[in-house]
N, C-alpha and C positions, 0 to 999 in steps of 0.2 A: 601511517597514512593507509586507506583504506584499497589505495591503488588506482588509476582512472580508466576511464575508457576516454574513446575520442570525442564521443559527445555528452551533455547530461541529458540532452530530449534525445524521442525518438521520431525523424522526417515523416510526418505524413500530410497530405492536402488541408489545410483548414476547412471546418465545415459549417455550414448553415446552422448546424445543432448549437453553435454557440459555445458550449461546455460539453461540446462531443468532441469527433475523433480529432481537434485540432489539436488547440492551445499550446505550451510549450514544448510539450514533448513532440511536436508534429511540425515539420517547416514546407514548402514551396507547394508548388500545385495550383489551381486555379481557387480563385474564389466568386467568378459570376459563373451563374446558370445558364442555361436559354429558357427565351421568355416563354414554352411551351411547358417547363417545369414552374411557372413562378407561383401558380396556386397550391399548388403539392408543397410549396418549399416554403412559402407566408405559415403556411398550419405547421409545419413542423416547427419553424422562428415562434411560434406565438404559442407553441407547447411549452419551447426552453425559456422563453421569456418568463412565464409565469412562475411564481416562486410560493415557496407554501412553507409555514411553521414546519420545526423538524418532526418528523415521523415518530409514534410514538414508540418508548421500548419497547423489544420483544419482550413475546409472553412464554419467559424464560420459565423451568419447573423447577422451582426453587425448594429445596428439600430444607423440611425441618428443621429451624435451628440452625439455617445456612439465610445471609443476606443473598443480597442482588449485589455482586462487586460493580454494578456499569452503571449502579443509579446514585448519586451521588453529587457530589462538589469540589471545585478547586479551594484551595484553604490555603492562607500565607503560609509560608515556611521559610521564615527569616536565615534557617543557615544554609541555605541554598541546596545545590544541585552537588553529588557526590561524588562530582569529579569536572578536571574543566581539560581546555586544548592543550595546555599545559599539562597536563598529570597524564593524558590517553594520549596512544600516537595513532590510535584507529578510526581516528573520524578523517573523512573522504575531505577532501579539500572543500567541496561546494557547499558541504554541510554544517562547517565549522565558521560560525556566524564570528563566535571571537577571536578569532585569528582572523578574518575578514574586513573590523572595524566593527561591527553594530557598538554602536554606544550607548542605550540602554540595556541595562542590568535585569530588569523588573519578569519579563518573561520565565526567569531562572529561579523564580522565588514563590513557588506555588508548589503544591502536592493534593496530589486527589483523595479524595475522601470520601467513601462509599458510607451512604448512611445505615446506621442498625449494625458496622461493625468496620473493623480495624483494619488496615492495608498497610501491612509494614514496611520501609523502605528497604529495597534490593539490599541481603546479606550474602557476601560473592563466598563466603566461606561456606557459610550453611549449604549454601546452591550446591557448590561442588563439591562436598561432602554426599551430599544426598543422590549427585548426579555423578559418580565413581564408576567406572567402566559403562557409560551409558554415551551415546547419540542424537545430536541436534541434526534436524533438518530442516529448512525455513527456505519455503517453495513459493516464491513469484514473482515478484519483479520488484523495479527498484524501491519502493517503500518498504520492502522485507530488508532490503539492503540497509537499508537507513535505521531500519528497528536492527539489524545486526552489530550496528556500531557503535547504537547504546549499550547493546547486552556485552560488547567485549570489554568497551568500557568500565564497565560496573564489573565485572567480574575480573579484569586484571589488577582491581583492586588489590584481589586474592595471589592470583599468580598470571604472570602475562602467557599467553597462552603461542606458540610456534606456526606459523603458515607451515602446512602441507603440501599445500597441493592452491593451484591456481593457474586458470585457463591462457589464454591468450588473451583475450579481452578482457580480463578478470573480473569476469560476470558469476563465474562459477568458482569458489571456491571454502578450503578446507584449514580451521585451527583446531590446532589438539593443548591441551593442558596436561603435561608431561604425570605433574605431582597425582592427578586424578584419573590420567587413562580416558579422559573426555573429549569429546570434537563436537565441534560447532561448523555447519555445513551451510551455504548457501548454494541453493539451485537455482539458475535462471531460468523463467518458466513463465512467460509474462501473461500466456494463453490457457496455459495449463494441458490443452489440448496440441495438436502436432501444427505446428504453423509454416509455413514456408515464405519468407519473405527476401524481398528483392533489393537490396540495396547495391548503388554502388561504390568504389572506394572511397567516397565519401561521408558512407552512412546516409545518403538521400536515396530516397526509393524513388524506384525506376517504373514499379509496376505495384497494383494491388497486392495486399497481405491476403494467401490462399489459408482458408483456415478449415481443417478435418473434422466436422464435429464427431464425430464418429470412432476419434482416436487420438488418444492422451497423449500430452508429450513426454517421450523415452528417458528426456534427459530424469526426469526427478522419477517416473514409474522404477526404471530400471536399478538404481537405489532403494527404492522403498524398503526391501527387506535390511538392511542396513541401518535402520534409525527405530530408535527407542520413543522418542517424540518427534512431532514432527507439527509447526504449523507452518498455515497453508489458505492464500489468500488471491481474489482476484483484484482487479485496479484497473486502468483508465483504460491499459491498454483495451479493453474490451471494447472502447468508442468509437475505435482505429474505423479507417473505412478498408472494407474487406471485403473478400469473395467466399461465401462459404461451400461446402461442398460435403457429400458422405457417398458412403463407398465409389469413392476418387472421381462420381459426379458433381457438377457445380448444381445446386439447388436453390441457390440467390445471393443475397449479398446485400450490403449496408452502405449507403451512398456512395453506389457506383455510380459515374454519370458518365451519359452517353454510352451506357450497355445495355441491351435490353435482356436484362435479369430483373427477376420477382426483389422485391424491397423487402425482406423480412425483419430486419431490425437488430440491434446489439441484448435488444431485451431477449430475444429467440437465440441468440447466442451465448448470451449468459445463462439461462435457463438450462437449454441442452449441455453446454459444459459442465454446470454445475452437478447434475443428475448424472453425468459421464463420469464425474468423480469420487461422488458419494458412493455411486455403485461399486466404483471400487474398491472403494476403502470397505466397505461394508462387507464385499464377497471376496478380499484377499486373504489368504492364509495367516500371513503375517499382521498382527494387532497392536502396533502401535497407539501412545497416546496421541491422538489428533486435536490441534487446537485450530478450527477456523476463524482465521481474523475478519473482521468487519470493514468496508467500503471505508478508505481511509479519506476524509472530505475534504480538499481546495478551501482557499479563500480569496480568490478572484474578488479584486473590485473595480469598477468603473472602466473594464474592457476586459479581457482576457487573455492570454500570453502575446498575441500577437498582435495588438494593437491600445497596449498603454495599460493593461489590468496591471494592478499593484494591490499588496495587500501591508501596509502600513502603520496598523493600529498596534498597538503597546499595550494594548489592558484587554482583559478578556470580555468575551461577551455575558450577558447577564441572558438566565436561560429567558426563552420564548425571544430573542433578540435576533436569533441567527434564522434566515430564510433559503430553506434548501429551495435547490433547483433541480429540473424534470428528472432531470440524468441521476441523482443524488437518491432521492426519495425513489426510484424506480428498481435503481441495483441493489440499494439495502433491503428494498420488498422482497423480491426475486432471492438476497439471499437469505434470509429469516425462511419465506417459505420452502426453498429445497432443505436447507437443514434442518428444520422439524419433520420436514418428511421420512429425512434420514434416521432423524433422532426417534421417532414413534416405529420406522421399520426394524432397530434395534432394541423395541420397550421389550420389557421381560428379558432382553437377553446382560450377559456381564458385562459384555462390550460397551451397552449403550455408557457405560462411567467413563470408556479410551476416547468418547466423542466428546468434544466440548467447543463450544463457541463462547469465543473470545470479543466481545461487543464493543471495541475500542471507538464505535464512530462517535454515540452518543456524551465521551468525554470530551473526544477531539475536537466536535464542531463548535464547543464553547473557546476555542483556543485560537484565535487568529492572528495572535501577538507570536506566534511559537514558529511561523514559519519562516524560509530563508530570507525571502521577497528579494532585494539586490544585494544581498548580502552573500554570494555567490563567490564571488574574486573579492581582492583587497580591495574594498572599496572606497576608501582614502585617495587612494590611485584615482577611483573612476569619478568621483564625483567633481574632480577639477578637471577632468576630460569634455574635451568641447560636443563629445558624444553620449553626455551622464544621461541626458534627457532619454537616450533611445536604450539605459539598460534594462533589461528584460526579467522582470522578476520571477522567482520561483514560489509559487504560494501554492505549492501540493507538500513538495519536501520539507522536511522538519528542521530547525536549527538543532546539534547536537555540541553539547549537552541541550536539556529543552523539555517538553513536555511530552515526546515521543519515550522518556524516560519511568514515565508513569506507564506505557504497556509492559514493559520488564516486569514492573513491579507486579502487576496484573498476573503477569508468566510463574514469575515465583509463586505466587499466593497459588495459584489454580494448579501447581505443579507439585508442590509438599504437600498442600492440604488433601 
């Protein structure tokens, strides 16, 4: 087992955004306004409401002779998934949909399929052959986590690999694979930037999330020279409602209410983080291969975590079917454009080959069959419980084993090749 923490969301106010700083990871706080904000707050409700066909691929620079691995298809794959909750002990309790009950099978029987050329399924031999005295590091919050439980999965195939090291809350921690002199690192980093958050013994926040743009957070920098690869990704957390701030002034903030601070946006904070980060990576010493992962997509239906959303469907979607929303289409924009910018400020140099973006969204969002939804706890248990109506589904996190199985695959391929 993967280890738990005391809660799987993170408490913040629900918010007007709809598919912002609430939803499952966020609990208590107010949810009316006053009626002096209700025009301000109609336009922002009538942004998130609107939904648009998914965004189109990046305009990846696809070298000779090389396909596009993220353009592609789901394709049956009758012998299933390469391992189950029975064969792995590392999948997290709330992830392990079969140990849970789900009783359809069907999710478990696809493989992606990159058109113009070949994605071979995760070989844990080859990996850790090739990856012999070498370092994982997998920096951001909990959907790295979830992509961690597949890759130990699949690679304990090979040899189970030993905990190191792991925190108190074991949000942070470290497996080595003894036969190969290998570790697999997870850093919790949910901001990526230095955050300061208020919680109290309960994990409910007390007070807004202060966030530094101006300054990375220590925990995964102060490592960096330590890791041989290293991906490295943003997520929801970025919707949270916060106060932002640079050199230790407040300079606005993202649905504060009832503060009279400037409204800048999550967009203005993903932006500035992102640029915070690539300049590092670009001007550190140490050159790691970097893999940036992509906006990993929800599938919210007919509410959203805190008031009845479920995501339910068992077959995947057919492309053009899936309808992103404001928040969706906006952080995959923002990040395509700072990493090109990244990637053009390293053209001509050797480096630009240790940068690589890993464009997992465009698979995912065809996948709405793949996530936990209440398959969270033993659900056999809950659905004869006089309270099954009020459980709360998870439709960000992945069931594991699952379709989060095919970014591994994705890590292998971009990793040997």
């Amino acid at each position: 087992m993967m280890g738990s923490s005391p809660m799987w969301w993170s408490p913040s106010p629900p918010s007007p955004w709809g598919r912002g700083p609430g939803k499952w990871w966020a609990l208590g706080g107010p949810l009316a306004v006053k009626a002096v904000g209700f025009l301000l707050l109609a336009g922002l409700m009538f942004r998130v409401l609107c939904s648009f066909p998914p965004s189109p691929a990046p305009a990846l620079q696809i070298s000779k002779g090389k396909c596009n691995l993220f353009n592609g298809e789901w394709i049956p794959n009758p012998s299933g998934p390469a391992y189950t909750n029975a064969s792995c002990r590392f999948i997290d309790d709330h992830q392990n949909c079969m140990m849970n009950g789900r009783p359809d099978k069907g999710y478990l029987h696809w493989k992606w399929k990159p058109y113009g050329c070949d994605l071979p399924s995760f070989d844990a031999v080859r990996f850790l052959d090739s990856m012999r005295n070498r370092a994982w590091g997998l920096i951001g919050d909990s959907i790295l986590r979830n992509q961690v439980q597949s890759l130990l999965c699949l690679l304990s195939k090979a040899e189970e690999p030993v905990e190191v090291y792991h925190d108190k809350e074991y949000k942070n921690r470290r497996w080595h694979f003894q036969s190969y002199n290998f570790t697999v690192s997870i850093v919790w980093a949910p901001f990526l930037i230095k955050s300061d958050v208020f919680e109290n013994e309960n994990g409910v926040s007390t007070s807004e999330i202060q966030l530094h743009l101006d300054v990375l957070d220590a925990s995964w920098t102060s490592q960096y020279e330590s890791f041989d690869y290293v991906i490295i990704s943003g997520g929801q957390w970025f919707l949270r409602t916060a106060v932002y701030l640079e050199n230790g002034a407040v300079v606005g903030c993202h649905y504060c209410q009832n503060k009279n601070l400037v409204e800048l946006g999550f967009e203005h904070l993903y932006h500035k983080t992102l640029q915070k980060v690539f300049s590092f990576i670009i001007t550190a010493k140490h050159k790691p291969v970097i893999f940036f992962r992509t906006w990993s997509p929800d599938h919210f239906e007919n509410g959203e975590w805190f008031n009845g959303g479920s995501c339910n469907r068992v077959t995947l979607y057919k492309k053009g079917e899936y309808r992103e929303g404001y928040n969706e289409r906006a952080m995959r924009a923002i990040e395509l454009e700072e990493f090109n910018k990244a990637a053009a400020a390293l053209r001509g140099s050797a480096d630009v080959e240790r940068l690589k973006l890993m464009d997992t969204y465009s698979l995912s969002f065809l996948r709405p069959d793949g996530h936990v939804g209440p398959y969270r706890t033993p659900y056999p248990f809950a659905k004869h419980s006089k309270n099954a109506v009020s459980i709360q589904n998870d439709c960000l996190h992945w069931c594991v084993p699952g379709p989060i199985d095919a970014w591994n695959d994705l890590v292998m391929k971009m990793a040997l090749d």
